[in-house]
C-alpha positions in Angstrom: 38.8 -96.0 161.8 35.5 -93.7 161.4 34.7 -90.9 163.9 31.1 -90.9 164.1 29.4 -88.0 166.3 26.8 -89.7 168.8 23.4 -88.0 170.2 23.4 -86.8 173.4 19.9 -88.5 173.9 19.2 -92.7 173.7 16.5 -94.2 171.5 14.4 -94.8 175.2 14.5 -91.4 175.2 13.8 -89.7 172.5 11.1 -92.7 172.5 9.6 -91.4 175.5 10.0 -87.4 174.5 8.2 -88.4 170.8 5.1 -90.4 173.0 4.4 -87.4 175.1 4.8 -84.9 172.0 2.6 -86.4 169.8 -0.8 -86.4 171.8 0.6 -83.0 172.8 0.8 -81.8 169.2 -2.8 -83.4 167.8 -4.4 -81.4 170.6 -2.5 -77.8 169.7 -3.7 -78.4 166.1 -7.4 -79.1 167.4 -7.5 -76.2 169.7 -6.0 -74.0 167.5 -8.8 -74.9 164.5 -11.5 -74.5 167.0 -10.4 -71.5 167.9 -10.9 -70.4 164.3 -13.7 -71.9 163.7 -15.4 -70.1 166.4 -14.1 -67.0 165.5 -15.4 -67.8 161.8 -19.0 -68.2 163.4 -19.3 -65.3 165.5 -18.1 -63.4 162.5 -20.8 -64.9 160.2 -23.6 -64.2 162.6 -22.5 -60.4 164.2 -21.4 -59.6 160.4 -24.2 -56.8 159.8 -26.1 -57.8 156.6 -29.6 -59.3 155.5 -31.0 -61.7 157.2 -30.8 -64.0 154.2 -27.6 -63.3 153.6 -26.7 -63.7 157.6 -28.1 -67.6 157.3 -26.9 -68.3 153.6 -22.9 -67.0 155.5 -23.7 -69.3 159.0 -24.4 -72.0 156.9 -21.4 -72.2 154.3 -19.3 -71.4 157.9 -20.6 -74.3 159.4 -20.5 -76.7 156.3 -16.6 -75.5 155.4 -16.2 -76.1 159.7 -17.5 -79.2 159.4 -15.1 -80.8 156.5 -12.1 -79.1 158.0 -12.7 -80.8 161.0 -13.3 -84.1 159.2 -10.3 -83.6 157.1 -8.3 -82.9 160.5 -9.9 -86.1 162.2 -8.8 -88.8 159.4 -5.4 -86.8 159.3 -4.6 -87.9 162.3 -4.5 -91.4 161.2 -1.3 -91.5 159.6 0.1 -88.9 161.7 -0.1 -90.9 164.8 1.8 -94.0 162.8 4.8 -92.0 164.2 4.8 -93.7 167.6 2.4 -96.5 169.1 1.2 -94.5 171.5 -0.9 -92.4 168.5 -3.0 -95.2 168.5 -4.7 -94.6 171.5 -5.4 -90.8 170.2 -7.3 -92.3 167.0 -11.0 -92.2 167.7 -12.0 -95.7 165.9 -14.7 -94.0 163.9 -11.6 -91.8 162.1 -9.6 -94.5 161.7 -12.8 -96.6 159.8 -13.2 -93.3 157.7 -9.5 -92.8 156.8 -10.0 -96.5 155.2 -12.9 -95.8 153.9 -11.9 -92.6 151.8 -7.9 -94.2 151.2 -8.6 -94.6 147.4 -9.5 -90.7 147.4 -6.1 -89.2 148.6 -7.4 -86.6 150.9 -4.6 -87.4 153.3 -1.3 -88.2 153.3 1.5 -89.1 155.4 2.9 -86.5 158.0 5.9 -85.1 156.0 7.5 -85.8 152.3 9.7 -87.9 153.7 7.8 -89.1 157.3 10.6 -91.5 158.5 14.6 -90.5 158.6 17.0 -91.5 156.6 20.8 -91.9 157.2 20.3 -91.6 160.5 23.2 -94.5 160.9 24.9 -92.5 158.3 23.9 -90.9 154.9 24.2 -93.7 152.2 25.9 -93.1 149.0 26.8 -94.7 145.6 30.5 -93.8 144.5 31.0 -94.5 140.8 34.5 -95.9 140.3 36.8 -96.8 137.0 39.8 -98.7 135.9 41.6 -99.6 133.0 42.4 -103.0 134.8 40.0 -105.2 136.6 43.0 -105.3 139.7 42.5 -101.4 139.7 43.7 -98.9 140.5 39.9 -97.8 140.8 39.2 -94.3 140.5 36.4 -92.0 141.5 33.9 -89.6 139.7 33.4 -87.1 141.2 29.9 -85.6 141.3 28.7 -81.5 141.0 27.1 -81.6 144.3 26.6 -84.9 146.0 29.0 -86.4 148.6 31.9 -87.9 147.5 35.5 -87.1 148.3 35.6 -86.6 151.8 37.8 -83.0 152.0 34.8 -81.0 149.8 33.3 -78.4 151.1 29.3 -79.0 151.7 28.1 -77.1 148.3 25.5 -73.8 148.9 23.0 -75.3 146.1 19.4 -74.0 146.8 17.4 -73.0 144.6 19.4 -75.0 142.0 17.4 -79.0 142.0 21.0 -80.8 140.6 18.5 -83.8 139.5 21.0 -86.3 139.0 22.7 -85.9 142.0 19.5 -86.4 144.1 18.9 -89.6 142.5 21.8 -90.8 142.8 20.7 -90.1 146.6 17.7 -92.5 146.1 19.0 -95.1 144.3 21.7 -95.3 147.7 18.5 -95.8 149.9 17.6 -99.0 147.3 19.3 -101.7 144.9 20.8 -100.8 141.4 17.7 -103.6 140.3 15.2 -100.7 141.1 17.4 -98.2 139.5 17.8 -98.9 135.7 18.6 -95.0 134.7 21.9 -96.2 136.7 22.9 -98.8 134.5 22.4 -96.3 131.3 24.2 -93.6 133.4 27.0 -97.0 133.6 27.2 -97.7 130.2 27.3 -93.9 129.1 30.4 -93.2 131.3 32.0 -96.5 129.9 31.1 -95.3 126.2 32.5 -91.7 127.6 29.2 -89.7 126.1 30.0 -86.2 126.5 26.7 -85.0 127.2 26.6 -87.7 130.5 29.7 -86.0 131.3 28.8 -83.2 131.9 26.8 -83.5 134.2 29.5 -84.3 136.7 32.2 -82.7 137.5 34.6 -82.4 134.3 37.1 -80.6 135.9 37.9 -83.6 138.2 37.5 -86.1 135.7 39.4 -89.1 136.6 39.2 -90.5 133.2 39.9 -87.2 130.7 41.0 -88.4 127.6 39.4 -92.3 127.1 36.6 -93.8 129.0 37.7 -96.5 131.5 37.5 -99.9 130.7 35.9 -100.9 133.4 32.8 -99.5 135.8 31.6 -100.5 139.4 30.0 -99.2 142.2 30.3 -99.3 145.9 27.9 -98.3 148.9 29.3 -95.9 151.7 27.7 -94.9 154.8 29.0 -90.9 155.4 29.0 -89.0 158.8 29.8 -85.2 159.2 33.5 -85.1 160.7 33.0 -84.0 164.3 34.2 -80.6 165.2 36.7 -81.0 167.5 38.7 -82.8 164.0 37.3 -80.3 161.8 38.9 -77.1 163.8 42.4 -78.9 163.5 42.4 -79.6 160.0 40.1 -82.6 159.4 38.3 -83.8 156.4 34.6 -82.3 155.9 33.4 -86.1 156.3 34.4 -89.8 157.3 33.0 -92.7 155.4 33.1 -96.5 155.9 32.8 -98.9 152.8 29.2 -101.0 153.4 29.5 -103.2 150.1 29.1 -103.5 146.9 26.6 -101.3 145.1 26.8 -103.3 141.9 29.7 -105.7 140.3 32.2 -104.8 137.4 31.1 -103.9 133.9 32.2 -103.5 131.2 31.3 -101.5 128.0 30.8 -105.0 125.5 29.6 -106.8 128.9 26.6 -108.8 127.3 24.4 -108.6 130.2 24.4 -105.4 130.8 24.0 -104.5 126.9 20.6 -107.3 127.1 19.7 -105.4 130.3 19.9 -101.7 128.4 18.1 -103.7 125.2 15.1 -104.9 127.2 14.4 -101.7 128.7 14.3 -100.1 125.2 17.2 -98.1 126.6 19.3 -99.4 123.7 18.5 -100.8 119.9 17.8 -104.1 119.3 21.5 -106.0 118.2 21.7 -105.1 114.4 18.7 -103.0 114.5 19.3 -99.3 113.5 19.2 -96.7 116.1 15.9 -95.1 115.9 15.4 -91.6 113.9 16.0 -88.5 116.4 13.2 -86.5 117.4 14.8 -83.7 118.7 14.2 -80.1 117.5 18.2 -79.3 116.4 17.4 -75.5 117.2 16.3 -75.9 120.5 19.2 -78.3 121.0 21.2 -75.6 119.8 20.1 -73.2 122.0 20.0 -75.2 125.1 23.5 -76.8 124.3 24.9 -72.6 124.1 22.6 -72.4 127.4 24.7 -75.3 129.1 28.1 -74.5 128.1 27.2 -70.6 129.5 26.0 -72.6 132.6 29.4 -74.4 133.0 31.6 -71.4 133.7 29.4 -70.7 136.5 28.6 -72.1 139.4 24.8 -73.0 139.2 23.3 -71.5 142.0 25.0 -68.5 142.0 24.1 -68.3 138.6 20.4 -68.8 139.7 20.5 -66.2 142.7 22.3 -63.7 140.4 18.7 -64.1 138.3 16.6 -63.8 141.1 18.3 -60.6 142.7 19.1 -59.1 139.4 14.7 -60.1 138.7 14.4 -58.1 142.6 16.8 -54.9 140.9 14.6 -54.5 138.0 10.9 -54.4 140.0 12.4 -52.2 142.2 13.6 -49.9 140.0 10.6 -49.6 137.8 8.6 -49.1 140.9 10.8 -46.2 142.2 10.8 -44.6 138.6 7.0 -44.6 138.1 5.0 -41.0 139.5 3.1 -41.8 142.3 -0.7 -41.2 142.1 -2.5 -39.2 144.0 
């Protein structure tokens, strides 16, 4: 039985809130550049200077004026793909020059990630073993991402745990556009230490012998609503959505094709390529890691940061001021 927390708005409207926002918005953002752009005018022509240099400064104002507006015009285009009603913003000329000039990049998308995700619950791939195809089936636990539902929300910024946030992208897709997840797979059933590590070893399920068996489920998470969470409720509920991708093993012969076509793997009976890597640098960033471990990354990163902050200002303070 999941607890799910619902909006105190419907779709209609929020609908109708986002279709009088948007033509609300486009027209702040116009105002406020020809606002500036005005500003930048009168400057250029009450600036006291030459009169050379007075026309030479009016007309690189009036050039730069021109191409921000432009830019701001064929902007609009894909910002307005946020509701229907943009559509009637969109002066047709912009729209023919967006498509035009698509091929050169000069806009984007409103936002890195325009359109919400998880808004009918954050999707997630849990990783579970077993020694026995019945199960029990146990969890790996991950560093930062959501997985058992009692664990505190980890404080991670300005630590990037990179394969925790892919693990977040290959929820939004299929394990098919994901093959870095079937090597991750077949590196937990092989039980290769530095894969490991990069999960949480002091919760591994598995701690003396890789499982013998590997699959994966997709769960849909919600935060636990408050009036739970103030009498002792878990940090999140989750409901099962189905399977992520089907039982392997570590001699499964698709999966070992699948890891050989991707050049992920050596040919069968073909020796493992020579290594490239630079053994000192290993070394170092192998001492570097195992430092890491014993602390929790981002405190290790603010410590850094703040210890970076101690040291300019000390060395400011201690230098004789000039007069």
């Amino acid at each position: 039985d999941v607890s799910v927390c619902s909006p105190a708005f419907t779709k209609q409207e929020f609908d109708w809130a986002l279709s009088k926002a948007l033509p609300a918005v486009i027209y702040v953002g116009l105002s406020s550049l020809t606002i500036h752009i005005l500003k930048a005018v009168m400057l250029s022509v009450l600036e006291p200077q030459t009169t050379f240099a007075k026309i030479t400064t009016l007309l690189s104002t009036v050039f730069y004026s021109a191409a921000a507006l432009f830019i701001f015009g064929i902007s609009i285009v894909p910002f307005s793909t946020l509701h229907p009603v943009g559509n009637t913003t969109v002066i047709p000329a912009m729209r023919e020059w967006h498509t035009r000039l698509d091929h050169l990049h000069l806009t984007n998308s409103y936002g890195l990630f325009r359109r919400m995700t998880g808004v009918g619950g954050r999707p997630e791939v849990i990783i579970v073993g077993s020694n026995n195809m019945e199960g029990p089936w146990k969890e790996y636990n991950f560093l930062y991402k959501p997985g058992n539902v009692n664990n505190t929300p980890p404080f991670v910024a300005p630590h990037q745990p990179r394969l925790d946030w892919q693990m977040w992208f290959a929820a939004l897709g299929t394990y098919h556009q994901n093959p870095w997840l079937m090597s991750l797979t077949y590196r937990l059933l092989t039980g290769q230490k530095e894969v490991l590590n990069l999960l949480d070893t002091a919760r591994n399920p598995f701690p003396g012998k890789p499982p013998k068996y590997i699959k994966a489920n997709l769960y849909h998470y919600h935060y636990t609503p408050w009036s739970q969470r103030w009498t002792g409720g878990s940090w999140w509920t989750r409901e099962e959505v189905r399977e992520y991708f089907p039982i392997y093993s570590r001699d499964h012969a698709p999966l070992l094709d699948y890891l050989r076509n991707l050049k992920i793997l050596p040919e069968k009976g073909a020796a493992a390529p020579p290594s490239k890597v630079n053994f000192v640098v290993r070394a170092v960033l192998d001492n570097l890691r195992l430092f890491e471990t014993h602390v929790e990354s981002s405190i290790l990163l603010w410590s850094i940061f703040m210890a970076g902050c101690v040291i300019i200002a000390t060395k400011s303070s201690s230098q004789p001021s000039r007069k």
